[in-house]
VMD Tcl script that draws the C-alpha trace (Angstrom):
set ca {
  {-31.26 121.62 6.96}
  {-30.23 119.10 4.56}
  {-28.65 121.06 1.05}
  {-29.52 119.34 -2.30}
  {-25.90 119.25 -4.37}
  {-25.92 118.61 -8.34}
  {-23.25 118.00 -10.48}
  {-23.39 118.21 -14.01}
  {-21.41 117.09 -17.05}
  {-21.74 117.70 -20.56}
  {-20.14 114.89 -22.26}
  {-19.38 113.78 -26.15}
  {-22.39 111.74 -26.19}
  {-24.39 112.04 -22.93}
  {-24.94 114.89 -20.76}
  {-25.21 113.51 -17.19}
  {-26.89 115.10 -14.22}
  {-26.34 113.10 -10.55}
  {-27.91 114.56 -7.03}
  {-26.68 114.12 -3.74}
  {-27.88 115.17 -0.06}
  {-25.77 116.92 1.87}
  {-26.77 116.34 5.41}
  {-26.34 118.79 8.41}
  {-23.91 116.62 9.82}
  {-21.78 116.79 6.52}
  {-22.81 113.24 4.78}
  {-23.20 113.14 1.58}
  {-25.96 110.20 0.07}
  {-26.15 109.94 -3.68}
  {-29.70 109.80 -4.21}
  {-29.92 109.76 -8.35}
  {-28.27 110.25 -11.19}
  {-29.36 110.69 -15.26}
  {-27.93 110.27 -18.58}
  {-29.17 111.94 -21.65}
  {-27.87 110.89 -25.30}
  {-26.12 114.41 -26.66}
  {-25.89 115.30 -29.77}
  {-24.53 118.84 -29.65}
  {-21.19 118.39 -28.17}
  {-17.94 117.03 -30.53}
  {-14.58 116.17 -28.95}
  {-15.91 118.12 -25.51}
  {-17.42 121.38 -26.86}
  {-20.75 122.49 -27.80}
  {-21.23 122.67 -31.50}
  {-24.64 123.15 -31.23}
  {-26.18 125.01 -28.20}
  {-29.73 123.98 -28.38}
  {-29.37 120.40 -28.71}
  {-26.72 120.74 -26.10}
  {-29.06 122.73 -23.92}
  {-31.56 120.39 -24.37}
  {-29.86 117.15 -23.47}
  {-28.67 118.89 -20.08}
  {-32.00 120.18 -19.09}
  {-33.47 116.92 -19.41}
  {-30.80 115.21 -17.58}
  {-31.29 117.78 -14.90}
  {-35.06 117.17 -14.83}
  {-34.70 113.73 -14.89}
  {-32.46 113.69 -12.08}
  {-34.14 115.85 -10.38}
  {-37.13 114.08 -10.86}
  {-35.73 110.78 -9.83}
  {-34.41 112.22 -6.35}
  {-38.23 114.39 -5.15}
  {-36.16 117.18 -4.94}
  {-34.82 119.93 -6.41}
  {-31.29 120.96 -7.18}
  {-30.06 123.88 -4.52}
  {-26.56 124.59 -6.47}
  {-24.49 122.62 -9.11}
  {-20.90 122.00 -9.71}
  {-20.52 122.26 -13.18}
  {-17.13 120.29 -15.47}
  {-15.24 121.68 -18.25}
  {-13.30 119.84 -21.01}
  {-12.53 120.14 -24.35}
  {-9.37 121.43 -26.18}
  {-9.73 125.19 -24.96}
  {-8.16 124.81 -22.26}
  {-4.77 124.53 -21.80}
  {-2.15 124.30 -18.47}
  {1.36 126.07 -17.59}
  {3.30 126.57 -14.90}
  {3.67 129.77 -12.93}
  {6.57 130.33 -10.57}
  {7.16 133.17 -8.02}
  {9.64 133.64 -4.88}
  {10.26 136.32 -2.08}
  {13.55 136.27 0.22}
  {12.28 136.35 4.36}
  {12.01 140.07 5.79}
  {12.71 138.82 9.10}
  {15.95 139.68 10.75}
  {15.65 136.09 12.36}
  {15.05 134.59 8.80}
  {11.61 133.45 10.26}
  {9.14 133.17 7.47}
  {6.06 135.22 7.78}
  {2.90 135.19 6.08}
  {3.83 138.60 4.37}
  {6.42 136.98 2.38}
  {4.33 134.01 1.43}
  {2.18 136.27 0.08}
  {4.75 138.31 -2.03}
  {5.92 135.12 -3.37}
  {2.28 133.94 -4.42}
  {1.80 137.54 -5.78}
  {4.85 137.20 -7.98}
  {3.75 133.54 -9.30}
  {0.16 134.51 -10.20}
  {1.00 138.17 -11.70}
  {1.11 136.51 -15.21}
  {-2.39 136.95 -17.11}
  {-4.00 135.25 -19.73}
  {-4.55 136.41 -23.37}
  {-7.28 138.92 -24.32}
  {-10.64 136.51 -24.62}
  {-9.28 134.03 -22.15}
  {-9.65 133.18 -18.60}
  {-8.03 131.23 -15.69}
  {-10.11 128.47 -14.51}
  {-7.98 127.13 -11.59}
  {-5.13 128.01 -9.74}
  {-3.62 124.85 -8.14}
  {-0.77 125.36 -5.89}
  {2.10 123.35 -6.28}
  {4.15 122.41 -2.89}
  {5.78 124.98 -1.36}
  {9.66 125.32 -1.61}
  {11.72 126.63 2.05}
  {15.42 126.82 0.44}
  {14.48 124.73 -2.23}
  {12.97 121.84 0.51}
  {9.36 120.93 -0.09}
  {6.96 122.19 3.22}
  {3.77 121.95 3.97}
  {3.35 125.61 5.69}
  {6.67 127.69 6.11}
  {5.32 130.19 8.23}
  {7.35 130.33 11.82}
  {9.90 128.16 10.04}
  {13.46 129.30 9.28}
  {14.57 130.48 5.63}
  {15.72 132.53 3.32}
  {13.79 132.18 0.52}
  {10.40 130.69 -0.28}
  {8.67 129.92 -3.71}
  {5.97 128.97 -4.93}
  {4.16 127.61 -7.93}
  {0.87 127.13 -9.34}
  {-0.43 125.14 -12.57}
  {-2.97 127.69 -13.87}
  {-5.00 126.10 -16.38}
  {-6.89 128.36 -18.38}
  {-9.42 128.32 -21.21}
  {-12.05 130.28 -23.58}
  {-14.15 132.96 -22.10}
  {-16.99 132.21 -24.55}
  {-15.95 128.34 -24.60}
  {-16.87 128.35 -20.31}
  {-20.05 131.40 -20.79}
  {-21.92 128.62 -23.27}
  {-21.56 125.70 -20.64}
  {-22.36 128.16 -17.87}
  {-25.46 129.84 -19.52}
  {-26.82 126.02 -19.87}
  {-26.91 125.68 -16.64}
  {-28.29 128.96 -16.13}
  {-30.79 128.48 -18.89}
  {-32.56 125.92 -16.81}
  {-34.25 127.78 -13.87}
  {-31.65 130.07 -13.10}
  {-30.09 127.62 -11.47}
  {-26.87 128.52 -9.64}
  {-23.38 127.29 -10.48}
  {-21.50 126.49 -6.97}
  {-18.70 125.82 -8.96}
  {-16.61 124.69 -12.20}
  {-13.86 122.05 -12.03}
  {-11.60 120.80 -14.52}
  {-12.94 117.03 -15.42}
  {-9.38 115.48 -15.02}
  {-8.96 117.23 -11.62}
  {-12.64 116.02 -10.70}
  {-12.23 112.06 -12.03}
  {-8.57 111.93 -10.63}
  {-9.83 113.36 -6.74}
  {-12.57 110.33 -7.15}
  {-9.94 107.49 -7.97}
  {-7.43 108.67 -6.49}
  {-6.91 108.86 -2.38}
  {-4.38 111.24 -0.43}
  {-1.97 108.16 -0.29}
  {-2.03 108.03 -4.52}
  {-1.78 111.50 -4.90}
  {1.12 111.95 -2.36}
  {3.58 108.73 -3.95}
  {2.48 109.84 -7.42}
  {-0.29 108.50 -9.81}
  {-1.58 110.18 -13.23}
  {-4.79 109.63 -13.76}
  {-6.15 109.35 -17.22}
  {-10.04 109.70 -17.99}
  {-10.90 107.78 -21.67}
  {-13.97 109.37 -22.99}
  {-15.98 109.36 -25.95}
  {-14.81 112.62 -27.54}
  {-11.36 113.64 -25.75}
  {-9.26 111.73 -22.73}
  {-8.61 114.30 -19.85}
  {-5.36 113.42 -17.74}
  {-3.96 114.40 -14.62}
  {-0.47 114.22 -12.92}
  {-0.13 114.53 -8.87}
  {3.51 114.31 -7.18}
  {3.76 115.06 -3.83}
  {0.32 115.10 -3.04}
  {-0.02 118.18 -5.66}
  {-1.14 118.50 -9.06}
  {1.55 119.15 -10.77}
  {0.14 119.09 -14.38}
  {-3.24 118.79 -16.78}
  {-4.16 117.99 -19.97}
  {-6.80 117.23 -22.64}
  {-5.99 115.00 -25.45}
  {-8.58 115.16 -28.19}
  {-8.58 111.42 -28.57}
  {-11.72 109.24 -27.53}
  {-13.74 105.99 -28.34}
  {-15.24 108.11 -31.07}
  {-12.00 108.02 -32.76}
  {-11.78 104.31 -32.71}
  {-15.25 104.01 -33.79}
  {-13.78 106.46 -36.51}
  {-10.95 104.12 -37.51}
  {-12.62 100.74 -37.92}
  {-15.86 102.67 -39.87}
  {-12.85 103.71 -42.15}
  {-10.95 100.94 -42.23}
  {-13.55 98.16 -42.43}
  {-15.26 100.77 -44.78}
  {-18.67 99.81 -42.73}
  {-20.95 102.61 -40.62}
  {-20.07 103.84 -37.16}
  {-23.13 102.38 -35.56}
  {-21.74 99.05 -37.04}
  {-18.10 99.93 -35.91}
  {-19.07 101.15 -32.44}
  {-20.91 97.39 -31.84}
  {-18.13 96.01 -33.07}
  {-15.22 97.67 -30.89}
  {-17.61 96.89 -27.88}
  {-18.14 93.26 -28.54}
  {-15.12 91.95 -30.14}
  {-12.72 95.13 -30.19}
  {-9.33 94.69 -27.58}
  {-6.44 96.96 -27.76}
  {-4.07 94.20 -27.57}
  {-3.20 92.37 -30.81}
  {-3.21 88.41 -30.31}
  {-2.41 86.10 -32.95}
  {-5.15 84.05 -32.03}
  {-7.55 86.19 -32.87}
  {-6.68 85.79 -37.01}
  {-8.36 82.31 -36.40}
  {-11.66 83.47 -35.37}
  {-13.80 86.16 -37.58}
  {-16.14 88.75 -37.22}
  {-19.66 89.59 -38.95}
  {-19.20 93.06 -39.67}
  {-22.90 93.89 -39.74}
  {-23.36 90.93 -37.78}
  {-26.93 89.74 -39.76}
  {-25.31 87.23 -42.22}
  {-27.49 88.78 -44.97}
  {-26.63 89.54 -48.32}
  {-23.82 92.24 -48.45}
  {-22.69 90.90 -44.93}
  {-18.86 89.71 -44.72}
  {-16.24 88.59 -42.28}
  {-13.37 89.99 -41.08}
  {-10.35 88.53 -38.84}
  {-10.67 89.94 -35.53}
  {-7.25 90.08 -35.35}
  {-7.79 92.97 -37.80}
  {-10.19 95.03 -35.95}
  {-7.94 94.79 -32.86}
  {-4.72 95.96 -35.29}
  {-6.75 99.31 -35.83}
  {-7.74 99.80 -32.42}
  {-4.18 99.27 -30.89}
  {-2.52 102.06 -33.42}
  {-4.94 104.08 -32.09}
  {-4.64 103.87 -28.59}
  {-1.00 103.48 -28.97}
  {-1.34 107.04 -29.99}
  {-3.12 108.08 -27.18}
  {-0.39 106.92 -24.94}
  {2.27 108.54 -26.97}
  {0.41 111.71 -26.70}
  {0.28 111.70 -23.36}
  {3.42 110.54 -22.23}
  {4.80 113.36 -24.75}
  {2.54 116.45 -23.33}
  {3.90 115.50 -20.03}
  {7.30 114.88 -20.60}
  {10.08 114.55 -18.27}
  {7.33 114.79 -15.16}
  {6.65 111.38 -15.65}
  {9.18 110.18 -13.77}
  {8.45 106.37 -12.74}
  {10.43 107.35 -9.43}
  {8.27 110.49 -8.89}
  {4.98 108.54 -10.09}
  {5.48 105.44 -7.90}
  {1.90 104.19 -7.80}
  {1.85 104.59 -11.78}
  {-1.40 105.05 -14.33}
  {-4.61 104.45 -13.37}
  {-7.39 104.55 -15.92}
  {-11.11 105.64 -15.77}
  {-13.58 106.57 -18.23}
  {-16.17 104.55 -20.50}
  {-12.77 104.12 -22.52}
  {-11.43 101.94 -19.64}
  {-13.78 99.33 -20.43}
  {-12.30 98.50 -23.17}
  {-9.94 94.91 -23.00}
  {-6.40 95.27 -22.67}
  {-5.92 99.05 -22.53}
  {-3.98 99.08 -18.93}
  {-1.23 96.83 -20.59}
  {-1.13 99.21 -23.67}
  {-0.77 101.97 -21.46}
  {2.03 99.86 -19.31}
  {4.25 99.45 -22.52}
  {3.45 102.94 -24.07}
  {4.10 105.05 -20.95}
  {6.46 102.48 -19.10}
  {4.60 102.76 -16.07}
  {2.42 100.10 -14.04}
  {-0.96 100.92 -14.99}
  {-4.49 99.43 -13.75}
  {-8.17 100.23 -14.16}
  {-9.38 102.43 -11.62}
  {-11.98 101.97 -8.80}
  {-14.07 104.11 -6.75}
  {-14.10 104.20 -3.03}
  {-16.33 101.38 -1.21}
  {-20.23 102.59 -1.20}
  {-20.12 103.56 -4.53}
  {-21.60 100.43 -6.22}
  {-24.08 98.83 -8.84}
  {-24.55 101.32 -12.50}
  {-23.16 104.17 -10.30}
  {-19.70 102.13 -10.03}
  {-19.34 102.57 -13.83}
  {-15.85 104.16 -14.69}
  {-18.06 106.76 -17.51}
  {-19.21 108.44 -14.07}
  {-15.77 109.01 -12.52}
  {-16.21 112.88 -13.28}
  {-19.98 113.59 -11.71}
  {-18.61 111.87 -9.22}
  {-15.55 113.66 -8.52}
  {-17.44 116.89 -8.47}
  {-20.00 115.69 -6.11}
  {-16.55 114.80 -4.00}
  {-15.71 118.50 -4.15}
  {-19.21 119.33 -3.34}
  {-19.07 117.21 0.08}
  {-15.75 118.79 0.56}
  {-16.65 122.58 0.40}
  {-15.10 122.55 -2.93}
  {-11.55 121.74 -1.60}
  {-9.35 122.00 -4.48}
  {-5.68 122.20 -3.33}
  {-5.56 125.58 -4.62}
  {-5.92 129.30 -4.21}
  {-9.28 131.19 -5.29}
  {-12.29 128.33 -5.35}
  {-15.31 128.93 -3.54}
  {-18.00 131.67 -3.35}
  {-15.36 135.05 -2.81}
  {-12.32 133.41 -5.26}
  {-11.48 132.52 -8.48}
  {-14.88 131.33 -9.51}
  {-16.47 134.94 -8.89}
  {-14.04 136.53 -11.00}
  {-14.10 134.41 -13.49}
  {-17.74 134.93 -13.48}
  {-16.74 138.89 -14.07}
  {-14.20 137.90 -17.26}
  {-16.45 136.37 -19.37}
  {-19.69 138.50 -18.41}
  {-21.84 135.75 -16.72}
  {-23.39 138.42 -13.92}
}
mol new
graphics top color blue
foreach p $ca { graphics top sphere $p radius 0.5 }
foreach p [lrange $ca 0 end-1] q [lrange $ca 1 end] { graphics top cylinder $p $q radius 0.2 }
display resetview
């Protein structure tokens, strides 16, 4: 019997709902997908939990609607500044007289890397194993294999207990409807854009939204970090409201039709209508302006980014460099901003083939990631997903049974 998946994301300004059949035979078919405007999230976290509420619910309905069916289990996303990434480290030496490793000492080592808990009020959200070190060689599974020592690492990203229970008890709110699991956003948008081949030469994927821009770094195939960046098109909207001194709806029509985040010197010869009526009160403005407060903007972004992550970004470590995705993307000349602020070759991400038309838009590269997970039995590279792992207990911590 087929199983109805949902995934659901509460964004900065739209809460999105998409459905997809899982077949028998382990097919997934997207068969609709909703988008609700939002007006109770900021920068990725609920600031007010009715309106919130109310925009998922109707996405959910809508979506559900759309489809003739009704949602069996959702994977749920989490954002926002809450959360925050480290890496944990652990090691065991072999028992075996032979030096052959067992699973024993795999397990000591895991023990050792995860023993480290989070502050009172706060909650690990993944674990995501890092590759495994024989004698300080990367393997895929050490066990029969010679050795003397063996570690292991995880990045553990963890966030606000009451932060994750307000998402969660949306979802709950509507129906009782029950949470298969919770993903990261980054680690849902980069396993979307991002193939085994990607992951495994090294690619960080970053996902531009309206309220924050979620990140991820894989090397060898393994995450090896996470981040949120509380940056978004809001805050360009932000800038130009400020610095043309007009109102965001005006600014937010302007970055979209004339905004680039490369400066040209072209553009001082053609202006801009910054209300765009040519009534009374009306005036122009070179667009070689608006682009000048865009670009210090996302410049900043970049810098950000390429700060929080440091030494990891390696260009010989992250051959197949940036890719970007998010309704941020969209926006003209961002990859080659990105190239010169990160030094790194950087593109506008795609989705795999069969994902086409509005559902091809880069704003759905995290409902679509989950959905990924969902055809893939939430397959995480990491310890403690699923029905009897992480999930459950995390479920415990912040009080959600």
């Amino acid at each position: 019997m087929s199983k109805i998946l949902g995934a659901v994301e509460i964004g900065t300004h739209k809460a999105k709902a998409m459905v997809g059949v899982l077949s028998p035979a382990g097919d997934l078919k997207i068969v609709a997908a909703a988008s609700v405007r939002n007006e109770g999230v900021r920068k990725g976290e609920i600031v007010d939990y009715r309106k919130a509420a109310s925009a998922v619910h109707a996405a959910i309905e809508e979506a559900e609607k759309a489809a003739g069916a009704k949602i069996d289990e959702v994977y749920l996303a989490q954002t926002g500044s809450h959360l925050r990434g480290t890496q944990l480290r652990g090691s065991s030496s072999t028992a075996a007289s032979d030096n052959r490793v067992e699973f024993s000492d795999v397990e000591r080592a895991s023990e050792e890397a995860k023993r480290k808990q989070p502050e009172e009020g706060r909650c690990f959200v993944h674990h995501v194993r890092s590759p495994i070190l024989l004698d300080d060689r990367i393997v895929e599974d050490p066990i029969g294999m010679c050795g003397s020592s063996i570690g292991i690492g995880y990045w553990a990203i963890e966030g606000d207990n009451n932060t994750i229970k307000e998402a969660v008890n949306i979802i709950d709110g509507y129906g009782r409807l029950p949470i298969s699991d919770l993903f990261v956003s980054s680690i849902a948008s980069g396993a979307i854009v991002a193939g085994a081949d990607l992951q495994q030469s090294g690619v960080l994927v970053v996902d531009i939204g309206a309220g924050v821009t979620d990140y991820v770094l894989y090397r060898h195939g393994h995450i090896a970090a996470t981040g949120v960046v509380c940056v978004g098109g809001d805050h360009i909207s932000g800038d130009l409201s400020m610095g043309l001194r007009i109102l965001e709806p005006y600014a937010e029509d302007i970055k979209i039709e004339h905004g680039k985040a490369m400066v040209d010197e072209s553009d001082a010869e053609e202006d801009v209508w910054l209300i765009g009526n040519k009534t009374i009160g009306d005036r122009t403005v070179s667009r070689k302006s608006i682009c000048q407060v865009i670009n210090a903007r996302v410049v900043e972004l970049f810098e950000i980014i390429g700060k929080e992550i440091g030494p990891l970004l390696d260009p010989d470590m992250v051959a197949s460099g940036v890719l970007l995705t998010g309704g941020g993307s969209l926006l003209p000349g961002i990859d080659r901003v990105a190239e010169n602020v990160l030094g790194l070759r950087t593109e506008k991400a795609s989705f795999p083939s069969g994902i086409e038309g509005d559902l091809a838009h880069p704003g759905n590269a995290t409902v679509l990631g989950l959905l990924h997970y969902g055809l893939k039995d939430s397959a995480v590279p990491a310890e403690g997903n699923g029905s009897d792992g992480l999930f459950q207990k995390l479920v415990h911590l912040v009080g959600m049974n």
